[in-house]
Residue, then its C-alpha position, 0 to 999 in steps of 0.5 A: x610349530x606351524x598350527x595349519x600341519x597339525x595332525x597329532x595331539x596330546x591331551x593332558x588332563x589336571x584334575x584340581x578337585x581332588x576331593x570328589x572320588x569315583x563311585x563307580x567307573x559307569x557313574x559320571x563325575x561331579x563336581x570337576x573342573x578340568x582343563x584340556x590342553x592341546x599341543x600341536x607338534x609336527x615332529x615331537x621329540x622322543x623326550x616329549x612323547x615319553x613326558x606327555x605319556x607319563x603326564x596322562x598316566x599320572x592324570x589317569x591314576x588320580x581320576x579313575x579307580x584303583x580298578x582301571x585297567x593301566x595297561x590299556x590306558x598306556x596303549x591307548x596314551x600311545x596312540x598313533x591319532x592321539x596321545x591320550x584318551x580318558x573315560x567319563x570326563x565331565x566339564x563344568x562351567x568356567x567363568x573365567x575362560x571364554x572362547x569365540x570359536x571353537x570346534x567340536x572334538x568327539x570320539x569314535x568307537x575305534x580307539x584313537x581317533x578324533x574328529x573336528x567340526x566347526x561349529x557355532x560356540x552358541x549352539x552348544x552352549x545352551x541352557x541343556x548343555x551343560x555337562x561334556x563328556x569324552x568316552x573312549x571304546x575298549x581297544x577290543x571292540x566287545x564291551x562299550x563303555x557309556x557315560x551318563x544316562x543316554x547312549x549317545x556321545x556328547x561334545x567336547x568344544x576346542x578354542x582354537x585361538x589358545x589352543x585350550x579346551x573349554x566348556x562354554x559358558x551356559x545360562x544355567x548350571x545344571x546338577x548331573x544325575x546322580x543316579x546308580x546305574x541299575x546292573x542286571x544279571x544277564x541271562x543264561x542260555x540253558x542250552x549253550x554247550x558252554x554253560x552245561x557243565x552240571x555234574x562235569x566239574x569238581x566241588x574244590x577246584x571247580x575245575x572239569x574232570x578228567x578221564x586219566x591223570x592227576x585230575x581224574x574222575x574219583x569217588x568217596x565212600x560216601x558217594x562224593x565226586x572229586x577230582x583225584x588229585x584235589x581229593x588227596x590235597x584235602x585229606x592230607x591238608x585236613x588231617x594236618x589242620x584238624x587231625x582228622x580227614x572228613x569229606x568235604x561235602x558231608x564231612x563223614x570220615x575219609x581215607x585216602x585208601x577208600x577213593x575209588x575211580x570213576x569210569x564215565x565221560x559225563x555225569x548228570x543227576x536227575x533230581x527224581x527226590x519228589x517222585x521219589x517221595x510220592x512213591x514212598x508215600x504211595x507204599x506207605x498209603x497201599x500198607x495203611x489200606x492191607x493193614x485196615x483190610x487184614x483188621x476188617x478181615x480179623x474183626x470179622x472172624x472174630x465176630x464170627x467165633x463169638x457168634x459160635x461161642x455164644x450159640x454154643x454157651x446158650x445150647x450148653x444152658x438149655x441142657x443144664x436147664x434140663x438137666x436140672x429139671x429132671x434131677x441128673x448129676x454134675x458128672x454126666x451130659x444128657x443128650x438123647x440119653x447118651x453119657x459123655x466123659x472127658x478124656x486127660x492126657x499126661x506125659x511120663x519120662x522113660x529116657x534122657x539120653x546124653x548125645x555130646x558132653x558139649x553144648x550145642x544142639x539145637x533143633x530136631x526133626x521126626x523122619x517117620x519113614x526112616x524111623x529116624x529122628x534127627x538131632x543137631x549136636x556139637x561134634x565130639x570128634x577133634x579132627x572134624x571139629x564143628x557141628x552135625x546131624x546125630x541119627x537116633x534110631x526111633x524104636x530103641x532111641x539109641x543114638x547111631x550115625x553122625x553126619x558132619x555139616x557145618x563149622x558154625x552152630x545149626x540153625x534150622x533143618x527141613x526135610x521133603x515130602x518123600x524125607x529122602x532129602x534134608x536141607x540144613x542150615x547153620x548161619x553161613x552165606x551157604x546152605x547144603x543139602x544131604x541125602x538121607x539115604x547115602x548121607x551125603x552131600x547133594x548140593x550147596x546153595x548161596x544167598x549172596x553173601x547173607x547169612x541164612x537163618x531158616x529153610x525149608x523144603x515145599x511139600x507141594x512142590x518138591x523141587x523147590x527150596x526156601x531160605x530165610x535169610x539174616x536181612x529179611x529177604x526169602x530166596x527161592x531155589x530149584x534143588x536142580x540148579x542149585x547155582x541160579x536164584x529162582x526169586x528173591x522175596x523182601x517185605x519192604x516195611x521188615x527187614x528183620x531176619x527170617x527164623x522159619x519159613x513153611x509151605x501151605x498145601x493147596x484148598x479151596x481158599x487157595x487154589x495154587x497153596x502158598x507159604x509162610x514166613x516168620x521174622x521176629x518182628x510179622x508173619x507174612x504169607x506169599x500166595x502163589x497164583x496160576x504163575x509160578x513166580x507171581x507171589x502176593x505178600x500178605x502181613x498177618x494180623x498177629x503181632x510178634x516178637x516171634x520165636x518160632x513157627x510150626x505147620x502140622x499138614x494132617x491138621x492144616x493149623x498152624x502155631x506161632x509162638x511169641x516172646x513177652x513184650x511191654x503189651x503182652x508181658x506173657x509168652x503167648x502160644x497161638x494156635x490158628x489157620x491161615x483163612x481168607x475172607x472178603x478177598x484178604x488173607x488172615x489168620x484166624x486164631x483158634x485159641x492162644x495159651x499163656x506161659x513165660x512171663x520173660x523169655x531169655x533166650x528162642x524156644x519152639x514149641x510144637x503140636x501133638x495131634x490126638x484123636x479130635x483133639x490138638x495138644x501144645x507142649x511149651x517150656x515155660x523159661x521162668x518156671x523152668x517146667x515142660x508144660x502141656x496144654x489142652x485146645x479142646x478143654x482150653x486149659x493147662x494139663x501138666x508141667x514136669x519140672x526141667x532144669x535145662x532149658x528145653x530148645x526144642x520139642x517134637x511129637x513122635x508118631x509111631x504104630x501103637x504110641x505116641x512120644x515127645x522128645x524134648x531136646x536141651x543143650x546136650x541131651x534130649x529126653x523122651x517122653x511117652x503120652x498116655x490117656x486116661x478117662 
């Protein structure tokens, strides 16, 4: 083969130290003789060109990792300008093989091209030359692989008498260094389009959402994001596996029929959960401060009736000094000369009247200008089963009309100022309105799918209508538009249902009134101001669980009854006004009268106005006694055994007599109150 046409080479390599493997394809290699062959051909045959390939692929298996890329290195053997280029080769030095010219063979960063430059064999055979290195570019021009510590290439010494490649002989063996190349994570650019894919790609596949198709955008019941298809693949395959489908993420349960499509192109999630805990604990920090403000307030009214307790009980001393001093009796009070006597009360059956032979009355309301009172019953009738209203006629107390209302058990009635209208509710998503005069329905009001509890109608102002709903919230209706909501009131820290709800007339502490709601567990009270919709919710200083809540308007006092609780082991009746001090709203106790020692099931007790004085008539669970308390004398007057458990009581007012009516499941019973000296 003639050596000056020569233009084509083919470098084999032999590895002859077989012990030392590659740690990584960027570490250099240690510990290596290699030996270089060159062939020069003018016209190599196809048989030799396929054996110098097959050569370099074997010499590359041996060398490199199992990780190497074979397909480029089967390119690049087949190189027009080379037949076979290698990454990270390392001579050392060999005694045996001495050359006295040579050149210098080093690669390019474009594949497969070599360059020769004469060169002195002493000027690279220096003491700091003793590793050579070949590398070899990517065939795609994007990622360049270095050899050893500098960036620079190193050089390769070709003889050109033997056509053998040998390293020159140096003064010194040096050791390469053996140190890991330090890999760092490059950085990511927050603001490339191509990395922005938070919230647009499915937790299982990793892979985007679509907006149709087998990968759609859908949702669990828990709230998860999936794509559609990968979603069902898991539920089938976790019910198959572990007999139960759960979410992938938080493992709740999942059925296929609960997935849910999502219509949205891109979904991003802002992380507002410290906001969100610092406007929790904002909320909790405003309650502590109205909670410590209504305790000031409460513990400043009762230092108040203290003071008058004792002024009182130091003037009633001063008398019976006196009284003693001048040899009077124990029977009468000297003041001016005036003899004072107290006056008792004391209540007397006349009738008990069955309404239905079936259980299911449960509340009761006093219409004075209908002379009417109004009884919540069973229906006797087959072809309207449910419950209504009973009419009884209030001089004879017979009963008369019945009003169908509802197919649920009634749970609350209220009538207006004027009681030509009566709102009734009955523990349904619906409450309706009836016209006393003509009986019947005016209109129907809906709290969005939440069973009502309670209602009542303003006394100050007339359109307006309130129900208690099951889930703690208040809805405020206007009877005119009986289709549009007017407001919605939640207390945030009670979510308990609401079991009465009661208008305050308009004073002096409270200019624009208000209202009071009961739930079983607060009292709350809604001051209205100079706007009708602003409303400032106040939690009441008295805690419950509570039965029941009653306002009378002459009085302006309101009674709240309580169950028997781990703290207070009695039924407690308390008696009190809704009063303002120092800007914060309370309620200021007047006197509380113990009863039941358990309480099975809700009761109301209610208020008898007399003269100067306020009378509580309770029914006692565990003594099963219809009970009569005195506010003024601040004890127990009378109890009148009743067997059946009393619901719910109510004074009746009429022109010479005063009356209370006690209802039980089926019957009610009215009792006439008389006086004695």
């Amino acid at each position: 083969m003639d050596e000056e046409n020569d233009h084509d080479y083919a470098v084999n390599v032999v590895s002859e130290d077989s012990d030392t493997d590659f740690e990584d394809p960027i570490i250099p290699l240690r510990r290596r003789v290699l030996r270089v062959y060159v062939q020069n051909s003018t016209n190599p045959s196809a048989q030799q060109s396929r054996t110098s390939q097959a050569s370099v692929r074997s010499s590359a298996a041996r060398l490199l990792p199992s990780n190497t890329d074979h397909d480029y290195l089967s390119s690049t053997a087949s190189s027009s300008s080379a037949s076979s280029l290698f990454m990270n080769a390392v001579f050392e030095e060999d005694d045996d093989n001495q050359s006295n010219t040579s050149s210098l063979l080093t690669i390019n960063s474009a594949p497969g091209t070599l360059e020769t430059d004469n060169t002195n064999p002493q000027s690279s055979s220096s003491e700091d030359s003793n590793a050579i290195e070949i590398e070899v570019a990517s065939g795609s021009n994007e990622t360049n692989h270095e050899i050893g510590d500098g960036n620079e290439s190193e050089a390769v010494v070709v003889d050109n008498n033997d056509d053998v490649l040998t390293s020159p002989q140096p003064k010194k063996r040096k050791r390469l260094s053996t140190e890991k190349t330090t890999h760092t994570t490059p950085k990511v650019n927050e603001n490339s389009p191509d990395n922005d894919d938070d919230g647009l790609t499915c937790s299982i596949c990793f892979d985007v959402w679509e907006m149709s198709g087998e990968h759609r955008l859908a949702s669990l019941k828990c709230g998860h994001l999936f794509g559609d298809s990968c979603i069902r693949r898991w539920l089938n395959e976790s019910a198959r596996q572990t007999g139960t489908r759960a979410c992938p993420q938080c493992k709740t349960k999942a059925h296929p029929k609960e997935i849910r499509y999502i219509y949205a192109k891109r979904l991003r999630a802002v992380d507002r959960s410290e906001e969100h805990r610092m406007r929790d604990e904002l909320g909790v920090e405003r309650n502590r401060t109205q909670s410590l403000k209504s305790e000031l307030s409460a513990l400043k009214m009762s230092y108040t009736h203290v003071a008058q307790k004792l002024k009182r009980a130091e003037a009633e001393s001063d008398r019976m000094r006196l009284l003693l001093q001048n040899g009077g009796g124990s029977n009468t009070y000297l003041a001016g000369g005036s003899r004072k006597s107290l006056q008792t009360y004391k209540l007397f059956l006349e009738r008990n009247v069955e309404i239905s032979r079936e259980p299911g009355s449960r509340v009761m309301v006093y219409a004075h200008l209908q002379s009417s009172m109004i009884v919540s019953q069973k229906s006797s009738n087959g072809l309207f089963p449910g419950y209504g209203l009973r009419f009884i006629d209030t001089p004879t107390f017979k009963p008369s009309t019945f009003l169908h209302a509802s197919s649920k058990l009634i749970r609350d009635i209220s009538l207006s100022v004027n009681q030509q209208l009566l709102a009734v509710t009955s523990m349904e998503v619906r409450t309706k309105l009836f016209d006393v005069r003509n009986r019947q329905a005016s209109a129907t009001f809906t709290s969005a799918d939440k069973p009502i509890w309670s209602c009542s109608l303003d006394r100050n102002r007339e359109y307006f209508l309130y129900l208690g709903t099951q889930h703690g919230s208040t809805c405020v209706f206007d009877i005119r538009f009986p289709d549009v909501m007017i407001n919605e009131y939640k207390a945030e820290a009670d979510s308990s249902p609401v079991i009465n709800v009661a208008s305050i007339a308009p004073s002096s502490q409270f200019p624009f009134g208000g209202f009071l709601v009961c739930k079983l567990t607060s009292l709350w009270f809604y001051e209205y101001s100079s706007s009708i919709r602003e409303k400032t919710p106040c939690r009441l200083n008295v805690d419950g669980p509570f039965t029941s809540l009653k306002v009378d308007v002459a009085q302006n006092t309101v009674l709240v009854t309580t169950r028997s609780r781990l703290c207070n082991h009695e039924e407690r009746y308390i008696l009190g006004k809704i009063d303002k001090i120092d800007g914060s709203v309370i309620f200021s106790i007047s006197i509380t009268f113990y009863g039941s020692k358990f309480t099975n099931v809700m009761t109301r007790s209610s208020q008898i106005a007399v003269q100067s004085n306020t009378l509580i008539a309770a029914y006692l669970q565990d003594t099963k006694m219809l009970t009569l308390f005195d506010v003024k004398q601040e004890q127990r007057l009378q109890s009148l055994p009743v067997q059946d458990v009393v619901y719910d009581t109510c004074p009746i007012y009429t022109n010479d007599r005063i009356y209370l009516a006690a209802l039980t499941d089926s019957k009610y019973r009215i009792y006439h109150l008389t006086t004695s000296t």
